[in-house]
MOPAC internal coordinates of N, CA, C and O (Angstrom, degrees):
PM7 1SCF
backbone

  N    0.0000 0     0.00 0     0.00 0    0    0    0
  C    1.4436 1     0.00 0     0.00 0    1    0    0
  C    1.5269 1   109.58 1     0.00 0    2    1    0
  O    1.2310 1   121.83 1   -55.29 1    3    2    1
  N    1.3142 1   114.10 1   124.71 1    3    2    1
  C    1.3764 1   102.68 1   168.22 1    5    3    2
  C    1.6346 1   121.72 1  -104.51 1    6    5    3
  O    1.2310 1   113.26 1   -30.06 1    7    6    5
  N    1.3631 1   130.35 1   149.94 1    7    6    5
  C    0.9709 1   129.83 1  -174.45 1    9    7    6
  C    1.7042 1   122.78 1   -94.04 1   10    9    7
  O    1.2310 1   112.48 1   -23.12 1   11   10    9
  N    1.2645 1   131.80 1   156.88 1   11   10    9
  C    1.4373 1   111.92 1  -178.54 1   13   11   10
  C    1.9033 1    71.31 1  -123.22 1   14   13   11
  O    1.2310 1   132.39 1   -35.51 1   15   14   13
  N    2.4151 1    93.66 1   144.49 1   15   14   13
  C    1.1993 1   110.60 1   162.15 1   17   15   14
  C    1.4577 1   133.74 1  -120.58 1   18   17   15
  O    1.2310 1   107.59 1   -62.51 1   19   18   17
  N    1.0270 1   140.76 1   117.49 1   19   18   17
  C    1.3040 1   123.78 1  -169.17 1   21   19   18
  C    1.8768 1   122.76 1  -113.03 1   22   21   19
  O    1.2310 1   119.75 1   -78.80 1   23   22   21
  N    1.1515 1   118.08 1   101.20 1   23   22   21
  C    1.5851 1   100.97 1  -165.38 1   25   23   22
  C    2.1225 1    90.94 1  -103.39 1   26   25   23
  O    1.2310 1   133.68 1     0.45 1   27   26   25
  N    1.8081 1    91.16 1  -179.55 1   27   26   25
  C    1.5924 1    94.18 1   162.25 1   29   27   26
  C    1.7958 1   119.67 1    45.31 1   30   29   27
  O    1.2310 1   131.02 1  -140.83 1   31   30   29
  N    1.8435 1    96.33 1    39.17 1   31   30   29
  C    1.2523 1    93.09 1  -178.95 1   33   31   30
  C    1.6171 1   140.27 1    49.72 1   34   33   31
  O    1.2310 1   130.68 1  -154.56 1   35   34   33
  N    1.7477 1    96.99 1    25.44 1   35   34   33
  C    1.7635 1   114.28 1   175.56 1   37   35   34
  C    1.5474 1    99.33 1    94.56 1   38   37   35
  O    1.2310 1   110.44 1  -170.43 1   39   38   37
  N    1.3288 1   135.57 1     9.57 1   39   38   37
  C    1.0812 1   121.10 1  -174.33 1   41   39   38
  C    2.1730 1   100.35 1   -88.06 1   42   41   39
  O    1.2310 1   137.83 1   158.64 1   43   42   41
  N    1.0567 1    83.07 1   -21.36 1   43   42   41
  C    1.5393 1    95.46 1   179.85 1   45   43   42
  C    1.6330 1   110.73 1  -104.13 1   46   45   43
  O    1.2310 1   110.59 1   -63.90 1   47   46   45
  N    1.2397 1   135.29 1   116.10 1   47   46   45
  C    1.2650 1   135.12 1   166.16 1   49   47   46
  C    1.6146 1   119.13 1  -121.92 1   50   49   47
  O    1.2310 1   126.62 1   -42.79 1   51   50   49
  N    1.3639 1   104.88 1   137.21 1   51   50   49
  C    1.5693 1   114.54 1  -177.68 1   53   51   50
  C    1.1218 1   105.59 1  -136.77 1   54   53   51
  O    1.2310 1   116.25 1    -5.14 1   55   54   53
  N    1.6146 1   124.72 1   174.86 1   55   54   53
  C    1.5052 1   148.88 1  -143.90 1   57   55   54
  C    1.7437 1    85.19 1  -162.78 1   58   57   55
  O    1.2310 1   104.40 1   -65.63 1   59   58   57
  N    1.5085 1   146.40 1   114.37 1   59   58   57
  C    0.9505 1   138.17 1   146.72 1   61   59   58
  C    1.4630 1   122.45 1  -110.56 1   62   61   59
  O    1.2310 1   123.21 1   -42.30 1   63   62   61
  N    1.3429 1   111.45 1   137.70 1   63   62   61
  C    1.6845 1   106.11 1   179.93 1   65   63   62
  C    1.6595 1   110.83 1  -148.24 1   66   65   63
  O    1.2310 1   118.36 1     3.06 1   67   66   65
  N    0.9639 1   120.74 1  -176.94 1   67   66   65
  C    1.4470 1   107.99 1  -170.39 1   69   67   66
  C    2.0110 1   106.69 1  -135.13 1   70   69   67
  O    1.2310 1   129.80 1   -39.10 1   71   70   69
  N    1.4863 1    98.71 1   140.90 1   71   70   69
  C    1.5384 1    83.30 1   162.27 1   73   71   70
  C    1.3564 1   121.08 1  -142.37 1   74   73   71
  O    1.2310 1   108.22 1    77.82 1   75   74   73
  N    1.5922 1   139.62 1  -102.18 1   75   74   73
  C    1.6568 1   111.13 1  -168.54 1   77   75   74
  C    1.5096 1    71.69 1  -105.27 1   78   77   75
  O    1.2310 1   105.93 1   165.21 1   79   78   77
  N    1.1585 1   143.71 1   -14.79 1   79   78   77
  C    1.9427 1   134.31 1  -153.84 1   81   79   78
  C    1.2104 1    70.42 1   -92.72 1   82   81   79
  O    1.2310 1    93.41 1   125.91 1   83   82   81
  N    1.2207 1   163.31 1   -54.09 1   83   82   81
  C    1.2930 1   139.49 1  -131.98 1   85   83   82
  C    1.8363 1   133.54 1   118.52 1   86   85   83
  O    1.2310 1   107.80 1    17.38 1   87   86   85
  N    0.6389 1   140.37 1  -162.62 1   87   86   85
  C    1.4614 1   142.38 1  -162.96 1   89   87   86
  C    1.8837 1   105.71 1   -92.82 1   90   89   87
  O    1.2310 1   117.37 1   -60.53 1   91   90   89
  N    1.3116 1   122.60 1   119.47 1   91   90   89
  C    1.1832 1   122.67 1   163.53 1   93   91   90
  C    1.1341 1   103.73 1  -140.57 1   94   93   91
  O    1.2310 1   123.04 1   -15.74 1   95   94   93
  N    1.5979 1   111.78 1   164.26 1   95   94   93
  C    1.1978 1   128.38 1   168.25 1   97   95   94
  C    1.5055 1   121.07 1  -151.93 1   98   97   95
  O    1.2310 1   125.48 1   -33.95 1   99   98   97
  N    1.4042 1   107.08 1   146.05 1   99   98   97
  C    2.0072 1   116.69 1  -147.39 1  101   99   98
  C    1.4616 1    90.34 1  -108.75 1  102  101   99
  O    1.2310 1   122.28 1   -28.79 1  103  102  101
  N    1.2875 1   113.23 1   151.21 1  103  102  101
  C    1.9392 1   108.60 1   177.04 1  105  103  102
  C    1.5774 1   103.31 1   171.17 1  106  105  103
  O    1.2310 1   133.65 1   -18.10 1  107  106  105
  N    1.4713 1    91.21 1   161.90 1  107  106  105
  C    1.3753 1   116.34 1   172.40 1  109  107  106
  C    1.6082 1   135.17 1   -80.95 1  110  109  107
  O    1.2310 1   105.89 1   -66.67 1  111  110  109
  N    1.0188 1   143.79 1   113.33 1  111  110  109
  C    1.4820 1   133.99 1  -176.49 1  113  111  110
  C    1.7068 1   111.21 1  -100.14 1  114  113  111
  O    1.2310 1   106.82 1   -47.74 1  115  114  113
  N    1.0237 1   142.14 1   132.26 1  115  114  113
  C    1.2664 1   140.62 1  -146.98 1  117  115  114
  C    1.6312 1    85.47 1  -125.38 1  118  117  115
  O    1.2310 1   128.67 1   -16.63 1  119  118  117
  N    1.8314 1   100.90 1   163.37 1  119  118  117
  C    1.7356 1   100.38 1  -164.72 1  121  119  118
  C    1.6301 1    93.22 1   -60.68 1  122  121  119
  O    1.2310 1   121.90 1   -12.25 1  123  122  121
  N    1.5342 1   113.97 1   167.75 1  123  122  121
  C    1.4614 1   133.30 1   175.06 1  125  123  122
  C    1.2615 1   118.44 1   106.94 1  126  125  123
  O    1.2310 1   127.01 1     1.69 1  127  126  125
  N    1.2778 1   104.12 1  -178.31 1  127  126  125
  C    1.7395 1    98.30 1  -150.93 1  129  127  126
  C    1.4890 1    92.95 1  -135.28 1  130  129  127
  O    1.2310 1   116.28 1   -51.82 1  131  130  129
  N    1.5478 1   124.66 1   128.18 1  131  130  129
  C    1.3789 1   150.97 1  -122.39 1  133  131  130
  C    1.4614 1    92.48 1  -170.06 1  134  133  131
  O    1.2310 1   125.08 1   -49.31 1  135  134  133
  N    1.4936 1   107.85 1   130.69 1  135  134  133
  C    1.3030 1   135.12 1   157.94 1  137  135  134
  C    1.9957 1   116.17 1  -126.26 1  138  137  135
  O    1.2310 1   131.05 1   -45.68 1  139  138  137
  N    1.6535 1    96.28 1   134.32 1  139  138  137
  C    1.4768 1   112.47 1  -142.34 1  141  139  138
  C    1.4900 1    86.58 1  -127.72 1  142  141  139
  O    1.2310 1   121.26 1   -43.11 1  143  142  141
  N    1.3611 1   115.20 1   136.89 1  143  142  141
  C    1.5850 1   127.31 1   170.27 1  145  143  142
  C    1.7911 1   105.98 1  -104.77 1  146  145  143
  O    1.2310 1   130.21 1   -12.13 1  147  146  145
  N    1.5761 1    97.92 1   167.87 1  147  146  145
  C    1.7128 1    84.36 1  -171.31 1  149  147  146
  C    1.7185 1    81.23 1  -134.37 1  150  149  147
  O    1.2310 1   126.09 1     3.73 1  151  150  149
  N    1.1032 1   105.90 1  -176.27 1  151  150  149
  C    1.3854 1   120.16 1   172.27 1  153  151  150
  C    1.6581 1   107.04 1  -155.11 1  154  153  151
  O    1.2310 1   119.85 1   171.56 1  155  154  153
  N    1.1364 1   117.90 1    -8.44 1  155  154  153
  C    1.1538 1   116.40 1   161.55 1  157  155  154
  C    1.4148 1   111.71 1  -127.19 1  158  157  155
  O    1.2310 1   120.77 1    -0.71 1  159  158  157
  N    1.8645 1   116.14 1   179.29 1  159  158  157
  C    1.5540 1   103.42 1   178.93 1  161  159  158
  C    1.7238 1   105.85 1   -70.94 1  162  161  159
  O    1.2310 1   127.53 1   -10.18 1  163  162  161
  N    1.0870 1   103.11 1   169.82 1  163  162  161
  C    1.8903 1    90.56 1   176.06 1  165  163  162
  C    1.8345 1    97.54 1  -132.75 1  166  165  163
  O    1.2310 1   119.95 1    -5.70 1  167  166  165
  N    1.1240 1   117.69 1   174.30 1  167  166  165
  C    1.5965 1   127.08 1   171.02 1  169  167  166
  C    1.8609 1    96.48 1  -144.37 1  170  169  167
  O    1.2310 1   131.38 1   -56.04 1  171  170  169
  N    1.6584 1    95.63 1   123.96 1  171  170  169
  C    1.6558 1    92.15 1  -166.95 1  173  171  170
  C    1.3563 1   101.04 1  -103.30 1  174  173  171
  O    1.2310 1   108.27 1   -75.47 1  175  174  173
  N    1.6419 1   139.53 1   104.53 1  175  174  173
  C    1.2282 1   104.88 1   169.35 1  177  175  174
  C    1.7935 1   109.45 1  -108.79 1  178  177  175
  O    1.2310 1   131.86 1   -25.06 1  179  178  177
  N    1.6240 1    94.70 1   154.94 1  179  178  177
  C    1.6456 1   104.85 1  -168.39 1  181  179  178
  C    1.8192 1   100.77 1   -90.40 1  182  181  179
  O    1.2310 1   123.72 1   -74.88 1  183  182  181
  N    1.5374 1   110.48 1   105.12 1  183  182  181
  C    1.4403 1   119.46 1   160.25 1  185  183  182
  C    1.5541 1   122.69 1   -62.99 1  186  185  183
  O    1.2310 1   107.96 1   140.99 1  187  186  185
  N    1.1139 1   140.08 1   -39.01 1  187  186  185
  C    1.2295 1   148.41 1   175.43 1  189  187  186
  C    1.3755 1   115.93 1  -150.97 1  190  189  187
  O    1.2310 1   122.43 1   -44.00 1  191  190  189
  N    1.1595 1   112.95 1   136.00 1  191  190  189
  C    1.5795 1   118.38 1  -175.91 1  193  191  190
  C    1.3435 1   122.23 1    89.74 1  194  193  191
  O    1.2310 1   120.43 1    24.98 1  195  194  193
  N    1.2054 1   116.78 1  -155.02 1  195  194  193
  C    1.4994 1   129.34 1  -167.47 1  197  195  194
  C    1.3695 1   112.21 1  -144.61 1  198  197  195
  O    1.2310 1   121.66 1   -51.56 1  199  198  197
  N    1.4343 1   114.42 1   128.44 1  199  198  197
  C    1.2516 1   133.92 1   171.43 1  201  199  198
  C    1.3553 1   115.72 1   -88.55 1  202  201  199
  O    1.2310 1   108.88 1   -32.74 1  203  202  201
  N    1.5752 1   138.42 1   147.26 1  203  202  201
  C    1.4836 1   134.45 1   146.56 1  205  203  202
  C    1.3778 1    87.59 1  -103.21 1  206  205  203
  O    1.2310 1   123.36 1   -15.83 1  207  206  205
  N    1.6922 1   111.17 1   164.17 1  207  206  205
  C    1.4392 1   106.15 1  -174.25 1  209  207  206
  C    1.6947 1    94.31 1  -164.52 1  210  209  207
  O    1.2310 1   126.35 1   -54.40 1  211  210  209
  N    1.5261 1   105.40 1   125.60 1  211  210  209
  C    1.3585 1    94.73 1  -169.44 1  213  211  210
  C    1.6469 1    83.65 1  -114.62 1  214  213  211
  O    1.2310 1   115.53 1   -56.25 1  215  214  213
  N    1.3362 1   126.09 1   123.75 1  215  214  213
  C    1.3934 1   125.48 1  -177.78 1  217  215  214
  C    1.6472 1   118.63 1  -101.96 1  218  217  215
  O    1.2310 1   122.53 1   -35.72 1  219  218  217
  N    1.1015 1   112.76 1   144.28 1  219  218  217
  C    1.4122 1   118.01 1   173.83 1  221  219  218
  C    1.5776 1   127.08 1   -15.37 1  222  221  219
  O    1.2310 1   120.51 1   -64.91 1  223  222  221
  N    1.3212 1   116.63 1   115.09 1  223  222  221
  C    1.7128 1   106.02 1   172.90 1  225  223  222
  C    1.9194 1   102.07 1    85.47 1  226  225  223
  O    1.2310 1   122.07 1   160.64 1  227  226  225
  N    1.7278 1   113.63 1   -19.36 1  227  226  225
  C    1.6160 1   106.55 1   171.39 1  229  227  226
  C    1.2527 1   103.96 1   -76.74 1  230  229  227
  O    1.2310 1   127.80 1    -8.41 1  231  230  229
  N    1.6692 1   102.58 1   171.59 1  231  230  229
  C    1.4079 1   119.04 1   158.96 1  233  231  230
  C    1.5355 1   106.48 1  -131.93 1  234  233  231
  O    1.2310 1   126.04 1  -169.11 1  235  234  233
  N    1.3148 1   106.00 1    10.89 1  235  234  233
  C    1.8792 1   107.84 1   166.33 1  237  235  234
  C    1.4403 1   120.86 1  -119.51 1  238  237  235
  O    1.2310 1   120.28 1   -51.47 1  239  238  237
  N    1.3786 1   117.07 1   128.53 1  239  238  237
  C    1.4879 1   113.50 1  -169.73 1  241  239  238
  C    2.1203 1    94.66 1   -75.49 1  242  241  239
  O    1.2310 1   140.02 1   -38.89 1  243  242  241
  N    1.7369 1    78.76 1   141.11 1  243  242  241
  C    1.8941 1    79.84 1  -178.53 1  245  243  242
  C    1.9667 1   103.29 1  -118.39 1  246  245  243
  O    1.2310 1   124.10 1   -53.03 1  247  246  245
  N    1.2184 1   109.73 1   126.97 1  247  246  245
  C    1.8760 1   105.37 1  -172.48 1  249  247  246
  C    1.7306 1    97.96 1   -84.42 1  250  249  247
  O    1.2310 1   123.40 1   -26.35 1  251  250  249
  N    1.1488 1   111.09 1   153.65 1  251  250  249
  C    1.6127 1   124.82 1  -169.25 1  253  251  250
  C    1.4682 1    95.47 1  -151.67 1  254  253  251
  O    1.2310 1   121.58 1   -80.31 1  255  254  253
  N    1.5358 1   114.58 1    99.69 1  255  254  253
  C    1.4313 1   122.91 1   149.33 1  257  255  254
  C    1.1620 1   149.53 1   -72.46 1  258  257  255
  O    1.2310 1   113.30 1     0.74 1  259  258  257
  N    0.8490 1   130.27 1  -179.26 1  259  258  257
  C    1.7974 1   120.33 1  -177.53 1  261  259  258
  C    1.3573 1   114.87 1   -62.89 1  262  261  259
  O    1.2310 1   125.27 1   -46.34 1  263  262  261
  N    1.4873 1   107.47 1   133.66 1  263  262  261
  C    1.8032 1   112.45 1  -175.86 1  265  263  262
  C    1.8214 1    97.50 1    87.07 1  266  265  263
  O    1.2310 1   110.60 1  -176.49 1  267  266  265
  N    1.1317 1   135.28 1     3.51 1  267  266  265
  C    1.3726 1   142.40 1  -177.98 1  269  267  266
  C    2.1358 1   115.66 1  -112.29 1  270  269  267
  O    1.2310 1   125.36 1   -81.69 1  271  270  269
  N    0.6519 1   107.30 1    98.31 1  271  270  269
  C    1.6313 1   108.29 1   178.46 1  273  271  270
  C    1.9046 1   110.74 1   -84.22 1  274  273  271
  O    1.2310 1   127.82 1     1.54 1  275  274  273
  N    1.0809 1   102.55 1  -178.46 1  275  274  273
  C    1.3926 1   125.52 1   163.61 1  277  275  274
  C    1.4847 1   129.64 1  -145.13 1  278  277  275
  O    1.2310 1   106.12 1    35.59 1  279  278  277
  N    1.2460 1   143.37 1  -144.41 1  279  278  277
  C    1.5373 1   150.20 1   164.33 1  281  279  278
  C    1.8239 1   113.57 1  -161.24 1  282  281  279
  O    1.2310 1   139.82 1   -36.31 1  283  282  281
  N    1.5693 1    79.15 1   143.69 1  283  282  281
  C    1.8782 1    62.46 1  -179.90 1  285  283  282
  C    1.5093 1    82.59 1  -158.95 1  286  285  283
  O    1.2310 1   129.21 1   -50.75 1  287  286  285
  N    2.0339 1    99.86 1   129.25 1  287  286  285
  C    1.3779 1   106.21 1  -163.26 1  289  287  286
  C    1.6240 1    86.06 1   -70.29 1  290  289  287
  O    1.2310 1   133.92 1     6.89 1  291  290  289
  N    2.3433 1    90.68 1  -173.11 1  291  290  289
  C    1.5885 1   108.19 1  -173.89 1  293  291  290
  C    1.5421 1    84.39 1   -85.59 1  294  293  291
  O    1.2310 1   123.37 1   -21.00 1  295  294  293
  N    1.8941 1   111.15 1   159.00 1  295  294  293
  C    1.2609 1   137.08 1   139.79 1  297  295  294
  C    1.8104 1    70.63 1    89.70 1  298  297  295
  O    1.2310 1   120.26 1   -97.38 1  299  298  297
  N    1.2899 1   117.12 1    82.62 1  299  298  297
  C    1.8026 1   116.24 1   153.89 1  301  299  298
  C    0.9408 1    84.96 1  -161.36 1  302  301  299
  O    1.2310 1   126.52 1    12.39 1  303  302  301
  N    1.4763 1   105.06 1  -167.61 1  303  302  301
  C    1.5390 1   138.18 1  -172.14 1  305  303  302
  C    1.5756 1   114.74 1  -128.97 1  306  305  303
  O    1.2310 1   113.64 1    -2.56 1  307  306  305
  N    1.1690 1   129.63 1   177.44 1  307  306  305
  C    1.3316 1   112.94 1  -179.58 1  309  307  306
  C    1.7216 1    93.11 1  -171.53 1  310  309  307
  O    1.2310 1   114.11 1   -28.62 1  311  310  309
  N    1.3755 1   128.75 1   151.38 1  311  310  309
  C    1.4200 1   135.98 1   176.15 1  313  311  310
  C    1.5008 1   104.67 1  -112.13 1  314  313  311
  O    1.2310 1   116.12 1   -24.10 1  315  314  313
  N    1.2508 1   124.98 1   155.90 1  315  314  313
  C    1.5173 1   126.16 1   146.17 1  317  315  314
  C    1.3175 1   112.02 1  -168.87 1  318  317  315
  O    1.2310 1   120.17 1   -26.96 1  319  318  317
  N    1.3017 1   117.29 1   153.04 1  319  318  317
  C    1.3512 1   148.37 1  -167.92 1  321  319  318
  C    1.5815 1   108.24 1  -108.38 1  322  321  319
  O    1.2310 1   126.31 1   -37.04 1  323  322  321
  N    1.4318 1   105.48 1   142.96 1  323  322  321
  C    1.2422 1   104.66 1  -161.11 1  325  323  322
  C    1.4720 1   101.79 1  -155.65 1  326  325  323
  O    1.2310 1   125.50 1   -80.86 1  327  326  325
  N    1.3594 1   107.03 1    99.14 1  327  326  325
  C    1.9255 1   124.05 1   165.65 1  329  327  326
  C    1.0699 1   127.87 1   -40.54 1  330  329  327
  O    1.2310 1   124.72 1   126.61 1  331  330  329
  N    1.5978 1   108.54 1   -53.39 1  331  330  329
  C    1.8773 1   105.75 1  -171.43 1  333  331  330
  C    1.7039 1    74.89 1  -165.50 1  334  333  331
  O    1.2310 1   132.97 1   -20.82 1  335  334  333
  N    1.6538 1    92.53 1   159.18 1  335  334  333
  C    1.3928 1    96.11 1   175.07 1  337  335  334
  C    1.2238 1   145.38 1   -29.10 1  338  337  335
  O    1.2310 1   116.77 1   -58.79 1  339  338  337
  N    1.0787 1   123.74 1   121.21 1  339  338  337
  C    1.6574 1   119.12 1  -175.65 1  341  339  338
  C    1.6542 1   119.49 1  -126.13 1  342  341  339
  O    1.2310 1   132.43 1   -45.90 1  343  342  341
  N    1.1306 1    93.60 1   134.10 1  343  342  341
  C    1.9300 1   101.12 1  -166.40 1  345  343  342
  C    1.3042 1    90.37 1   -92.21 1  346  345  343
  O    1.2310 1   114.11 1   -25.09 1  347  346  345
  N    1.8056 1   128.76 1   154.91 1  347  346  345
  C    1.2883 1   131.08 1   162.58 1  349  347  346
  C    1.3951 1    85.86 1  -161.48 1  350  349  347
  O    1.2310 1   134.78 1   -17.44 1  351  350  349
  N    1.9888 1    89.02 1   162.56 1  351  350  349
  C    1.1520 1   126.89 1   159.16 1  353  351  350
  C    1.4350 1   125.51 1  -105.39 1  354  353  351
  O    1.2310 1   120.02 1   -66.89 1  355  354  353
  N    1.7513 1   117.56 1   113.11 1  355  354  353
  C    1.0377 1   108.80 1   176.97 1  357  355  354
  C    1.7932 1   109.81 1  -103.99 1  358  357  355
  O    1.2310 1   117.91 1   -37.34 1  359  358  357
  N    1.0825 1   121.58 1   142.66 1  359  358  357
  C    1.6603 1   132.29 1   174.05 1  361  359  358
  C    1.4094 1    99.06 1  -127.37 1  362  361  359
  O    1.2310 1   126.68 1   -49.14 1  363  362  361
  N    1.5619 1   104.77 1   130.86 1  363  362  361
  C    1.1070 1   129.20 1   154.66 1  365  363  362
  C    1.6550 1   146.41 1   -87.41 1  366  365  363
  O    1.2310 1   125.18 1   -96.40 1  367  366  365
  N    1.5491 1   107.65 1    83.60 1  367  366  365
  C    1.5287 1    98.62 1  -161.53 1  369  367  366
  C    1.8165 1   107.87 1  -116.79 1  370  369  367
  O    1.2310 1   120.10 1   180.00 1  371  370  369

């Protein structure tokens, strides 16, 4: 089953579906700057574009481009900034 997601009034769009690894979901981030809660651990990787990413417990924003991931434990918060469209993969493990 796949799911359709929409956060930030459509500025955020996702596709979520699940398989034996577990829960991911593929999507778009539109320009602007968005702060995201998790409830599980997540692994972010950036398909197109550019991320700023201010991660849990930092006080320095870190940029993550395409072919570049991150992590962001369960029960945080997380910021990012966003130039021009950006495709990612989020997995939930």
């Amino acid at each position: 089953m796949i799911n359709v997601n929409e956060y930030f009034g459509g500025q955020v769009k996702s596709l979520g579906y699940t398989t034996t690894e577990g829960k991911s979901t593929v999507g778009v981030i539109a320009p602007g700057t968005y702060e995201f809660g998790t409830s599980m651990h997540e692994i972010m990787a950036v398909l197109e574009g550019e991320l700023k990413v201010l991660l849990p417990g930092t006080e320095n924003w870190e940029t993550f481009a395409a072919g570049s991931k991150f992590e962001v434990p369960a029960n945080a918060s997380f910021k990012v900034e966003v130039a021009a469209p950006t495709a990612y993969l989020c997995q939930y493990r």
